[in-house]
N, C-alpha and C positions, 0 to 999 in steps of 0.2 A: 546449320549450313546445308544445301543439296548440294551433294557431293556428285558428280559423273565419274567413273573409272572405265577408263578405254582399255580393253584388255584384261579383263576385270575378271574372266574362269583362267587365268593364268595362276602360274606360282607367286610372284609381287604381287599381281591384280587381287586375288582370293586375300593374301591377308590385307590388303590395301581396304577391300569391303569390309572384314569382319571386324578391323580398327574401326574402321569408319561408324558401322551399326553400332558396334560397344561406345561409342563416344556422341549417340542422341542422335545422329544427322543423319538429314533422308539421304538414302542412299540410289544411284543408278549405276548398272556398269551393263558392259557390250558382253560379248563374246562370237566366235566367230559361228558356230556350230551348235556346242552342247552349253546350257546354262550352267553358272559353277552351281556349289552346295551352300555357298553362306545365304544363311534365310536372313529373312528382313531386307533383301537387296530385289531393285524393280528390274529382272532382268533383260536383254534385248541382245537379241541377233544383229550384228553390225559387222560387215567387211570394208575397211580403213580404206580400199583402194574405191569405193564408190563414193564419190564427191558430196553426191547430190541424198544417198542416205546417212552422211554424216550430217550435212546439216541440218536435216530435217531431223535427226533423232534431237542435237544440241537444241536447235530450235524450239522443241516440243517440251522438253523437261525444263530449259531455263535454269541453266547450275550455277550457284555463285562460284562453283572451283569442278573445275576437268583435270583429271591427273591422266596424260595418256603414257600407260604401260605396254601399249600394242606395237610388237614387232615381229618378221619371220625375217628368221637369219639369210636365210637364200635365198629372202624377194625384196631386190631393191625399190620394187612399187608398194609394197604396205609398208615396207618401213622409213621411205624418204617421204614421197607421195602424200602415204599414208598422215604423217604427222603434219604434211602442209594442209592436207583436207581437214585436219582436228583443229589447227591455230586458225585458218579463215572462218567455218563455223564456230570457234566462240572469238571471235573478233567482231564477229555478225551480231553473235547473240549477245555478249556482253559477258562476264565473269573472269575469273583469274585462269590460267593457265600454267598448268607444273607438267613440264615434259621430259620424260624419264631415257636418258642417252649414255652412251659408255665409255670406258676407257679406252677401246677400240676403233675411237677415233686416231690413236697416238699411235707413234713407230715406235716406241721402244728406247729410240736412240739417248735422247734427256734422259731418260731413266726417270725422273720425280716430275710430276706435271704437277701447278698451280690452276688456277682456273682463268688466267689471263694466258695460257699458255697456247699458242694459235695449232689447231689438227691438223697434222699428217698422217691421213691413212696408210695401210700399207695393203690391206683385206680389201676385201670388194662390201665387206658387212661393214669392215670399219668407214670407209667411203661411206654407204648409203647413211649412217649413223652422220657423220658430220655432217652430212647434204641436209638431211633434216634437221638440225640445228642451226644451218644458215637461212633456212624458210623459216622456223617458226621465229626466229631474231627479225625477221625480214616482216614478217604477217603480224606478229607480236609483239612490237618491242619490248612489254613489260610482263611478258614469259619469265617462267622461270624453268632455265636448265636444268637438269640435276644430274650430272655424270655420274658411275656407279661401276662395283666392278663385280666379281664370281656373286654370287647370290646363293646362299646356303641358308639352314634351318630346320633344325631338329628333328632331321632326318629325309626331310621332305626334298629335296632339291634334287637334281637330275645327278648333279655330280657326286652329293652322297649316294645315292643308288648304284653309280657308277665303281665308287670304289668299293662298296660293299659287294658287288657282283666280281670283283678279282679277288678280293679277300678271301671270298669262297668258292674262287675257282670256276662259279657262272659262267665268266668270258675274260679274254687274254687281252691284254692292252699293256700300256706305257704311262707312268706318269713322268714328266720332265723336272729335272732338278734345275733347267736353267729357263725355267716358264713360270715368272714369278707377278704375281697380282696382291691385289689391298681387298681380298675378301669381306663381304659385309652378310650378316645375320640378317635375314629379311625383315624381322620382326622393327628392328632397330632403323632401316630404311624406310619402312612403310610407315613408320613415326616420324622421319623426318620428312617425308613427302606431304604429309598430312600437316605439319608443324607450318611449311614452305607453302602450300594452301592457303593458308589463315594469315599467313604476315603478311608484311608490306614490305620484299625482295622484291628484287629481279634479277637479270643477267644467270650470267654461269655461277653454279655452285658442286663443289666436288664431295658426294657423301659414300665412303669408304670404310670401309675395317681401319682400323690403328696398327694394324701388322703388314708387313710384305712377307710371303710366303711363296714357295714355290707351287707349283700340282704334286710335286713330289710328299712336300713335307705336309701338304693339306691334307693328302690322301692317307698317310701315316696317323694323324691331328682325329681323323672322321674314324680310320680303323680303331685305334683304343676307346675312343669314345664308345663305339660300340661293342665292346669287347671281342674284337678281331685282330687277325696276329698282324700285326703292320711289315714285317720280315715276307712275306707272302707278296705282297706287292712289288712289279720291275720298274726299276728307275732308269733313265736314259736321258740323252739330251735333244732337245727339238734342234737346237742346230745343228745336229748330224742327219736331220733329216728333210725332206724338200716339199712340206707345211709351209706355209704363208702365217704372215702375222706378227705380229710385233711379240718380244720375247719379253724383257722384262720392263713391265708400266708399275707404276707406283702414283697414286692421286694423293696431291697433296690438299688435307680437308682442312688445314688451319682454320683459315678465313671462317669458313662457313660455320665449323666444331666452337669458335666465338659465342657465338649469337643462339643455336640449339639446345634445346633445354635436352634435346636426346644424346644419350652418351653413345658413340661411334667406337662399339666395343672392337678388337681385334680375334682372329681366329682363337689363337692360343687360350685365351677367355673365353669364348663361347664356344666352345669344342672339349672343354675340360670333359673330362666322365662324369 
């Protein structure tokens, strides 16, 4: 299969490629600046918010499957924009389409979302996140969503670096005990992104951790793991404070956890020591 990954020297993107090259298929992915490290992959410079070099790059490689991982939190043109210029370029060119969206569509209020469950932003990120999923539904019909939440992995992710830098006193922060998400191992995502490629889905699909956790107790979960005192970390609650954003989302992966041959581990399990 020629595989395209939109966002592809990213944290998802990079192990999105390095799946991809381990499993035979040619591989392409963007980036916006610096080319990532997975060898075997045809890299290219590509900024989501230019129409007309999205479709020329889709055009030129011809993917049977585009997985776009390409977002900036605090620019509602790459990441709304951005995914409407991805789903008309391969609408143009032809092939399957798996577009990677968040829990951050949701307020919080439900507390458990399905994937029939209709987005209420409450963030200006979560806003631009459901904008591009009513374009690529719109441009695409036979898109495939993938909602998704904290993105962790064996060390690598921003938020374990995060807690690892309190644990040892690097830098001062707060994790909240009432900031609770369905954490997912990237490893374990980027299997089902690839899995969701190859089938014959469409619509909304929610792929999540099997645990709700707080940042509190995630950040506790990542300290032992790495043999750091977790009592060193400060807990608080976001609702004593005047942050935006939904507090506690929970994706319900039933549906999808069905039909995936990848198991949708939870923190408590892949965070062990």
């Amino acid at each position: 299969m020629r595989i395209l990954i939109v966002g592809g020297s990213g944290f998802l993107g990079s192990e999105l490629a390095r799946q991809s090259v381990a499993g035979g298929h040619v591989v392409a992915a963007t980036c916006l600046s610096r080319p990532g490290k997975v060898e075997g992959v045809e890299w290219s410079a590509l900024d989501v918010r230019d129409r007309e070099a999205v479709a020329a790059l889709v055009s030129a490689f011809r993917p049977d499957a585009v997985v776009n991982a390409a977002f900036r939190q605090a620019d509602w043109t790459a990441t709304a924009d951005g995914a409407a210029h991805v789903a008309l370029a391969v609408s143009a060119a032809g092939g399957r389409l798996v577009h990677v969206s968040s829990d951050a569509v949701f307020s919080g209020r439900a507390v458990t979302y399905a994937e029939e469950c209709v987005p209420d932003p409450v963030s200006p990120y979560g806003a631009a996140k459901a904008a591009a999923e009513v374009a690529v539904r719109a441009i695409a019909p036979a898109a495939v969503i993938v909602r998704t939440s904290l993105i962790l992995g064996d060390g690598r992710s921003g938020h374990e670096s995060f807690v690892r830098d309190l644990a040892t006193g690097r830098r001062q922060g707060t994790l909240f005990t009432d900031d609770v998400r369905c954490p997912v191992h990237v490893g374990d995502l980027a299997a089902a992104l690839l899995e969701l490629a190859a089938a014959d889905r469409q619509g909304v699909h929610h792929v999540a951790g099997s645990d709700a956790v707080s940042r509190y107790e995630l950040g506790c979960l990542v300290a032992r793991r790495d043999g750091l005192d977790p009592s060193r970390l400060t807990r608080g609650r976001r609702a004593d404070t005047d942050l935006t954003g939904p507090l506690d989302v929970r994706l319900d992966c039933t549906m999808t956890q069905r039909f995936l041959r990848t198991r949708l581990r939870g923190a408590r399990e892949f965070l062990q020591p």
